[in-house]
C-alpha positions in Angstrom: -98.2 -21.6 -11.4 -95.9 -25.1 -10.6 -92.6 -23.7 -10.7 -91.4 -27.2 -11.8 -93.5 -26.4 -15.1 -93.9 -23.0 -15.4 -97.4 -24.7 -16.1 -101.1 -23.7 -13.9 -101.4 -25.4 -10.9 -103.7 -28.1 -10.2 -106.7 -27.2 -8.5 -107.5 -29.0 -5.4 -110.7 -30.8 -5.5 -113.7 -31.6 -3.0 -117.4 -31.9 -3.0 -118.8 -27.8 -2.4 -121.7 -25.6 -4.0 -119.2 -23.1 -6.2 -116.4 -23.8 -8.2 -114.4 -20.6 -7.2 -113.6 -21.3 -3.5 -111.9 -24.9 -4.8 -108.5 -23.4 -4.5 -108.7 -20.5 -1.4 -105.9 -21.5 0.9 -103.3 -22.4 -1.9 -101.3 -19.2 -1.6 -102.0 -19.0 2.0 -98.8 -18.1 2.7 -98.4 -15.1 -0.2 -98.2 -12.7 3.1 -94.9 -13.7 3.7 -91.7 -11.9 2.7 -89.2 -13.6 0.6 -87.1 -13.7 3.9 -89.6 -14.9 6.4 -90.6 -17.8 3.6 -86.9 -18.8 3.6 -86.2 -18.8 6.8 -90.2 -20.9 7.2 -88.3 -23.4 4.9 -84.9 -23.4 6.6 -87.4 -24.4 9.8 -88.5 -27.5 7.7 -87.5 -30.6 6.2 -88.3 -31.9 3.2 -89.7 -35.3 2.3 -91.1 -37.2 -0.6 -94.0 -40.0 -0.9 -94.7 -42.4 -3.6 -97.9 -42.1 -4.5 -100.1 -44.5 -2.8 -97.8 -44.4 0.4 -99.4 -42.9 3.5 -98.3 -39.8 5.0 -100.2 -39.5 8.0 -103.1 -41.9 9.7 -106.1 -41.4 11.4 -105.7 -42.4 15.2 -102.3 -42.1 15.2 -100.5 -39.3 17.1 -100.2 -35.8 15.8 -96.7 -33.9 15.3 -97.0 -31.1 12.5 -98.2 -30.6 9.4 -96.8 -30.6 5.8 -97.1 -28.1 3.0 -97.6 -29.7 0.0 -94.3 -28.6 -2.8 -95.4 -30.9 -5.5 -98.2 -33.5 -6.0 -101.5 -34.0 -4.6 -102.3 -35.4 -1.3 -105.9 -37.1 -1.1 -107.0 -36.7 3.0 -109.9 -39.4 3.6 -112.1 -40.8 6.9 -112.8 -44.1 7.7 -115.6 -45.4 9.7 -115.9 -48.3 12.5 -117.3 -50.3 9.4 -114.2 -49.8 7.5 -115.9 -47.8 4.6 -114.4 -44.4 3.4 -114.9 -40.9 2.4 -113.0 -39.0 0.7 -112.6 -35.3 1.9 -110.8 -33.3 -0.6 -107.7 -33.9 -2.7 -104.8 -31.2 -2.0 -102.5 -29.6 -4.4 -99.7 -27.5 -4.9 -99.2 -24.5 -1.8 -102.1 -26.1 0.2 -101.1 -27.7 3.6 -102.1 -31.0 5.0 -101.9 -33.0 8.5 -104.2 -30.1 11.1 -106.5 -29.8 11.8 -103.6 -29.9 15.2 -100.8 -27.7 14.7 -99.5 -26.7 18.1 -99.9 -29.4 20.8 -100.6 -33.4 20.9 -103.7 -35.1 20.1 -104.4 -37.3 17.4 -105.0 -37.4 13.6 -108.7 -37.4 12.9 -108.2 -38.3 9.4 -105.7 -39.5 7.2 -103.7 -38.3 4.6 -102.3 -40.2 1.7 -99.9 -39.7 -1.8 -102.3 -39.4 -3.9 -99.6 -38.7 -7.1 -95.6 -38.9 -6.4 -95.5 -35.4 -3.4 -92.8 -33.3 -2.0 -94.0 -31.9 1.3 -92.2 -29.8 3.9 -92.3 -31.3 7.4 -93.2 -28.3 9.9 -93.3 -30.1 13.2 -95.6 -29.0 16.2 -93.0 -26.9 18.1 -91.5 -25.3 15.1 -95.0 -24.2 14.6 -95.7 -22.6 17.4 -92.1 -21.0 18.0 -92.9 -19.4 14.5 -96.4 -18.3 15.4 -94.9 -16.9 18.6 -92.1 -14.6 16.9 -93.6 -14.2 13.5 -96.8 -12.4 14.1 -97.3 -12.4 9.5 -96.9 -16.2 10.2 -99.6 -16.6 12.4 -102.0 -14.5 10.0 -101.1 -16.9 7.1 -101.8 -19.7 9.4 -105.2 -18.2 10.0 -105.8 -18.0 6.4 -105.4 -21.3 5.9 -107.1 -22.6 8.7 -110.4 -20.3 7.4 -109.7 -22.2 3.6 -110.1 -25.4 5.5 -112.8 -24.5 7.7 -114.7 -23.7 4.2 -114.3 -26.7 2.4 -115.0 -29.7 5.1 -118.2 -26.9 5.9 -119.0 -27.3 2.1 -118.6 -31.0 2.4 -120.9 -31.3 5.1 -123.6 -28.9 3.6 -123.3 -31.0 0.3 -124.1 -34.7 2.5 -126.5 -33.3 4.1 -128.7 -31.0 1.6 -127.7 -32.9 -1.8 -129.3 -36.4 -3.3 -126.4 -38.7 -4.2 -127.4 -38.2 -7.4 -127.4 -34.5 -7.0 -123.8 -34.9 -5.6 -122.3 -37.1 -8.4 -123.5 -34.5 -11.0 -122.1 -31.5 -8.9 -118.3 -33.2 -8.7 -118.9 -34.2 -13.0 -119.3 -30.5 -13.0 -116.4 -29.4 -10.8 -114.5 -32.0 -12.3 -115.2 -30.4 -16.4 -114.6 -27.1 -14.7 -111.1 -27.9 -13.1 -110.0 -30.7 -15.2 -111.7 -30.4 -18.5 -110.7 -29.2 -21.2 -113.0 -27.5 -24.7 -113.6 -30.1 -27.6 -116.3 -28.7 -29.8 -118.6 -27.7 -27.5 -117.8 -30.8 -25.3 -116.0 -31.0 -22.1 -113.1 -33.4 -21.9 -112.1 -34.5 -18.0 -108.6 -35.2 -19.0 -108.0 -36.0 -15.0 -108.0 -40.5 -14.9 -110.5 -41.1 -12.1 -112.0 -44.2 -11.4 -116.2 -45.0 -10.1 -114.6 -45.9 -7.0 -112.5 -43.0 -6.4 -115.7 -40.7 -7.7 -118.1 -42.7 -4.5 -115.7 -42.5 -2.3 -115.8 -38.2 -2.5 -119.8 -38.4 -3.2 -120.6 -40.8 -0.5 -121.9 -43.9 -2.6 -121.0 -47.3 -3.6 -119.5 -47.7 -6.9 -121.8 -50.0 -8.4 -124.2 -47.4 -7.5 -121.9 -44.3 -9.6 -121.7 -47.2 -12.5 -125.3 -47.5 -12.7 -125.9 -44.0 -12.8 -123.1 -43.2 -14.8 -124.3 -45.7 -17.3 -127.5 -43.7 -17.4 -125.8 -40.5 -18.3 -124.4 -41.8 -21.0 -127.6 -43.6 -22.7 -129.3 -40.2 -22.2 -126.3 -38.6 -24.2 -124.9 -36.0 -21.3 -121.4 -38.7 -21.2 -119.2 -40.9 -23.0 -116.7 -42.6 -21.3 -113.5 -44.3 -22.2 -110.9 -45.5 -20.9 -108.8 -42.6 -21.2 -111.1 -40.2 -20.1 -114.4 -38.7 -19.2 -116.4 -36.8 -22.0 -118.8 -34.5 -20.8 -121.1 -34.8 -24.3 -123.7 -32.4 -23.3 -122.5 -29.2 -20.3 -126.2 -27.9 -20.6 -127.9 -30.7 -20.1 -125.7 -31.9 -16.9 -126.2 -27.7 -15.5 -129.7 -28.7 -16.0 -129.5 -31.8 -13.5 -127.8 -29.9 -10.8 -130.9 -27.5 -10.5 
């Protein structure tokens, strides 16, 4: 639950096989007693990003990481050529900015406000002092680390095993799954996301999603608006994903 809302949490969102391990790593840190969780937060400090500002940068020296309070956090890797990819889009009790936690190095990807964020700063050395006296700290870590480990394995499984095709009706799934809600045996995707934000996770242009997305919706599986995304017919997109 967002305790700003009292409302379900957003689900974080990347390209993987199943639905269900979308959001393993959120409540990574549900071992931790109410006091070991305030003092993790009296070790922090707490920041806030605009959406669309960056928060961390690929090639740029690594310091700590930051769990994510409020808002979504989209981390993304750019080639020598200058085109992107997408690698998942955090949420809500996720954390963002490893996959360093302890020493130097630098940022292999970078992260940036996806939505308006509220992040706790955890920098290197506070991590590791925790990790060294707070052995239920560590585990959490672990946790975590194990969530991420899964999802940029997914990713890479999905790239490498999956048509793009293939790829953009998996996400239309995920995306009716996570974001959609029931309208007469329709799907609305009530998340706003645009063909260039849906090739950039998939690993395609975006005239190339437009095209195809076009075709969906002259064979009657989508209409879209606008305002949203309407999966017309959920059996016939399953079908496509075989």
């Amino acid at each position: 639950m967002n305790p700003a809302t009292n409302a379900p949490a957003a689900s974080a969102l990347y390209l993987g096989e199943t639905i269900d391990e979308l959001n393993d790593g959120a409540d990574f840190l549900a071992g931790l007693s109410v006091a070991d969780l305030a003092h993790l937060r009296g070790c922090g400090r707490s920041v806030t990003f605009a959406r669309g500002e960056t928060i961390f940068q690929q090639g740029m020296p690594h310091d700590g990481i930051f769990l994510i309070e409020a808002g979504a956090v989209r981390s993304y890797y750019t080639a020598p050529s200058g085109r992107e990819i997408t690698l998942a889009y955090w949420t809500l009790g996720h954390f963002v900015g490893g996959p360093e936690l302890f020493r130097g190095g630098l940022h292999v990807w970078s992260g940036e406000a996806a939505e308006d964020c509220t992040l706790l700063y955890l920098h290197s050395a506070t991590i590791r002092r925790l990790v060294e006296r707070r052995p239920q700290f560590a585990l959490c870590l672990l946790e975590g680390l194990v969530a991420k480990s899964k999802c940029y394995s997914a990713l890479v499984q999905m790239l490498g095993t999956r048509s793009a095709a293939e790829r953009l009706v998996q996400l239309l799934i995920i995306l009716s799954e996570t974001c959609g809600r029931p309208d007469a045996g329709r799907r609305v995707i009530e998340r706003k996301i645009t063909h260039s934000e849906l090739a950039s996770i998939i690993g395609a242009t975006r005239q190339w999603v437009t095209t195809t997305l076009d075709r969906f919706q002259q064979q009657g599986i989508l209409s879209i608006s606008r305002q949203a995304i309407v999966v017309e017919r959920p059996d016939l997109l399953a079908r496509l994903a075989v």
